[in-house]
Backbone as CSV, one residue per row, in Angstrom:
resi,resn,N_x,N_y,N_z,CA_x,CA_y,CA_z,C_x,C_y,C_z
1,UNK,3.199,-43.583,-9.946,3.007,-42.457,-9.059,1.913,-42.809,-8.060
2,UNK,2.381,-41.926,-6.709,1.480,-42.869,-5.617,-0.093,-41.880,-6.104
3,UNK,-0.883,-41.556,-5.412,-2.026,-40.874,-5.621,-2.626,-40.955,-4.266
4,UNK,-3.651,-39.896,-3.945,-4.055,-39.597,-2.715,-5.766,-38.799,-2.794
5,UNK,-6.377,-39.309,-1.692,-7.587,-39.157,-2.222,-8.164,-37.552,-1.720
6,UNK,-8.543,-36.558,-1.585,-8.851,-34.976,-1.557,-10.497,-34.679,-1.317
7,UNK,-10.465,-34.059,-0.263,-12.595,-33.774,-0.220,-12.406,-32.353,-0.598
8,UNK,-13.034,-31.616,-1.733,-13.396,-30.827,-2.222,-14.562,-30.106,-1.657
9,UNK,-15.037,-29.042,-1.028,-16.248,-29.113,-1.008,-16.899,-28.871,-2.790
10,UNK,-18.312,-29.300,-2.984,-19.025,-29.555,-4.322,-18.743,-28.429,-4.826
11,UNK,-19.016,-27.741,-4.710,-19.519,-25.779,-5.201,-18.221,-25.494,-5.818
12,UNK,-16.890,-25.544,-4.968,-15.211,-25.680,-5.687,-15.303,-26.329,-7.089
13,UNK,-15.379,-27.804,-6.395,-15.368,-28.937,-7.435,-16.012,-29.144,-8.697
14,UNK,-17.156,-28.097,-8.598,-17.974,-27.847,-9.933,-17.280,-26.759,-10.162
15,UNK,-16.749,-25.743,-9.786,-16.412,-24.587,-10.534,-14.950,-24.953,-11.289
16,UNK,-14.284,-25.970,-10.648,-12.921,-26.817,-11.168,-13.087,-27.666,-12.620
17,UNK,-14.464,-28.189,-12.390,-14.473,-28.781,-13.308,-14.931,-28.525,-14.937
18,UNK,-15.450,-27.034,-14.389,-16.474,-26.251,-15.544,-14.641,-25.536,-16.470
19,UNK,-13.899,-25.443,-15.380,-13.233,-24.599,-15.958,-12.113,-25.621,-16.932
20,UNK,-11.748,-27.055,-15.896,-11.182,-27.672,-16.817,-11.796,-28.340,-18.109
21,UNK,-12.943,-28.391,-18.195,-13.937,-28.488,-19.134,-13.497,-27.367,-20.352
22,UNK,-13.919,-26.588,-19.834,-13.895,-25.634,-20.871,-12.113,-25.335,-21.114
23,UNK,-11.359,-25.857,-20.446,-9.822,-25.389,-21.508,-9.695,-26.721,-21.696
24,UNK,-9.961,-28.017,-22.109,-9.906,-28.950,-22.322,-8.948,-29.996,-21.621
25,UNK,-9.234,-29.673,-20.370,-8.174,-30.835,-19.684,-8.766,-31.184,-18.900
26,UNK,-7.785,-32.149,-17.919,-8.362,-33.068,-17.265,-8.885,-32.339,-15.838
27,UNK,-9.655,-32.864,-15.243,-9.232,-31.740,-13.904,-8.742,-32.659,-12.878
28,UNK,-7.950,-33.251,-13.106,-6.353,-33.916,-12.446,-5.203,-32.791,-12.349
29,UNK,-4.851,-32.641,-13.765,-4.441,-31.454,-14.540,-4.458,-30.363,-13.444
30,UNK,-5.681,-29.740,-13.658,-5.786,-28.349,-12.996,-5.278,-29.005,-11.538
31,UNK,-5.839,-29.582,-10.839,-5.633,-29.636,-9.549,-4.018,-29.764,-9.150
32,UNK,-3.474,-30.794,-10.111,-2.082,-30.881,-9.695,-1.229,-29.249,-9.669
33,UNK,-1.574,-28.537,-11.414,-0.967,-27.619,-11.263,-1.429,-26.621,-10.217
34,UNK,-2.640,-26.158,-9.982,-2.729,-25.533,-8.710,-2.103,-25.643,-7.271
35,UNK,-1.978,-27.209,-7.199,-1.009,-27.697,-5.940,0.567,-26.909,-6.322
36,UNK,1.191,-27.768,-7.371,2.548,-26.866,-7.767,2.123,-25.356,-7.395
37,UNK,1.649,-24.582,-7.864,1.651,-23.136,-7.892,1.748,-22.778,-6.481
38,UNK,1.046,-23.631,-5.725,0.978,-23.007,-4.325,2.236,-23.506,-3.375
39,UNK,2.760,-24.832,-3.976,4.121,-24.867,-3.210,5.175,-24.373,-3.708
40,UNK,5.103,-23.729,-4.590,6.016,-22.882,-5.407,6.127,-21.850,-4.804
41,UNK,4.655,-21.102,-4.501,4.729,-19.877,-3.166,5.288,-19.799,-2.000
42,UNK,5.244,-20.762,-1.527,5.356,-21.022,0.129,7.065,-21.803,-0.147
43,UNK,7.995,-22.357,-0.949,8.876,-22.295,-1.156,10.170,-21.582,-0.396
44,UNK,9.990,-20.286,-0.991,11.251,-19.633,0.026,11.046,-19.245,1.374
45,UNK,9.639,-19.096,1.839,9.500,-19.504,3.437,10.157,-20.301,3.964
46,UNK,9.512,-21.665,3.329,10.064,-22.975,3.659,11.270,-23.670,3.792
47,UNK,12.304,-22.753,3.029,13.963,-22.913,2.880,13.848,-21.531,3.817
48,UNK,13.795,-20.910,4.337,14.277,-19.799,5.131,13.918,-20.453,6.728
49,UNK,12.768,-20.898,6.798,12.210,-21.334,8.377,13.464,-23.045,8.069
50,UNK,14.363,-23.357,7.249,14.545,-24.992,7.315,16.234,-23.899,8.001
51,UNK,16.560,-22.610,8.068,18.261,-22.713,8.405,17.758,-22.480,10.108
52,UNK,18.942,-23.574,10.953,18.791,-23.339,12.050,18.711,-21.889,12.945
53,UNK,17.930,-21.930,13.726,17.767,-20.462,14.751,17.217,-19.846,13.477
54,UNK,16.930,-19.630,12.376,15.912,-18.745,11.724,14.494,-18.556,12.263
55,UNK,13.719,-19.015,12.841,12.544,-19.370,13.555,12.710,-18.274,14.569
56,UNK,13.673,-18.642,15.573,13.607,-17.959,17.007,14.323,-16.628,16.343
57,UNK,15.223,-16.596,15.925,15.478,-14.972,15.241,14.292,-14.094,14.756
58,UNK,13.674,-14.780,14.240,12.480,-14.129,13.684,11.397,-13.726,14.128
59,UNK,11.062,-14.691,15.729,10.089,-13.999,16.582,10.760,-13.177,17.412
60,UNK,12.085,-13.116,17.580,13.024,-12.125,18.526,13.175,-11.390,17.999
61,UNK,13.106,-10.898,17.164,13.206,-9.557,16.161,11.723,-8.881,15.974
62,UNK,10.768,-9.919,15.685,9.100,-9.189,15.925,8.645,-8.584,17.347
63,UNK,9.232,-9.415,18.453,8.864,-9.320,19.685,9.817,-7.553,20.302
64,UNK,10.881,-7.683,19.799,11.850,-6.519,19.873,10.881,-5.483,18.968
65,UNK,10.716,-5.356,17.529,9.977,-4.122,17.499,8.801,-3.828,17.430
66,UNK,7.984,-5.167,18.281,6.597,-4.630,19.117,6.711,-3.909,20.068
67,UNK,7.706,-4.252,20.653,8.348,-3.200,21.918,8.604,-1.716,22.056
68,UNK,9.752,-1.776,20.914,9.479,-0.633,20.668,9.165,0.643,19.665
69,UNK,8.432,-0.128,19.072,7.459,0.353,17.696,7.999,1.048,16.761
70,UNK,9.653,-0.056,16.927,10.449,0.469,15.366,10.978,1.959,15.647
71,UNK,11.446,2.041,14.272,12.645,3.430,14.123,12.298,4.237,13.167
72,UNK,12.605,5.615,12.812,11.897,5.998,11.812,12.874,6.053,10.553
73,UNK,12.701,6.393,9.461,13.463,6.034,8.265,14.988,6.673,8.681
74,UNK,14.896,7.856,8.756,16.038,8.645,8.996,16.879,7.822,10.158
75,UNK,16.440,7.616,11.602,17.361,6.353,12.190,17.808,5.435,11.914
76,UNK,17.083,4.618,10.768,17.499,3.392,10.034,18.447,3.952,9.095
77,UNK,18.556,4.667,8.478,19.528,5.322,7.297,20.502,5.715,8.206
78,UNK,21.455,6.166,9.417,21.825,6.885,10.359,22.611,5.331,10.462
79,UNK,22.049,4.510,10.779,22.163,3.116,11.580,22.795,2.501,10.445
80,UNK,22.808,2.428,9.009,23.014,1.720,8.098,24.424,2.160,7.772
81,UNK,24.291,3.690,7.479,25.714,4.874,7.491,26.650,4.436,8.006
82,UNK,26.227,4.337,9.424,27.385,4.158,10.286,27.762,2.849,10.636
């Protein structure tokens, strides 16, 4: 496995290490799984922004109801109905 080198600031890096300390692992360990956890989050973003024109749909649709500051429930239910 390749490996890659990471600047922590200290103050993190001690609080990382107190904690993998104290559940008895490595703090390789913690760090990797913290990495997983967070690309685990950002995941279905990341497959939603990868289908083409999803991007520009998505600021054309924000830019549309900045405009005009949306609908109220009852129009959206009206709109869905029909």
């Amino acid at each position: 496995m390749n490996t890659a080198t990471i600047r922590i600031p200290e103050e993190k890096r001690n609080i990382l290490k107190a904690i993998s300390s104290m559940e008895n692992r490595k703090l390789n360990e913690v760090i990797v799984e913290l990495i997983d956890e967070y690309i685990e989050r950002h995941k279905e973003t990341l497959e939603l922004l990868s289908i083409p024109g999803f991007h520009d749909e998505l600021i054309a649709s924000s830019n549309k109801f900045k405009k005009t500051q949306g609908v109220t429930i009852e129009d959206a239910r009206k709109e869905m109905e029909s």
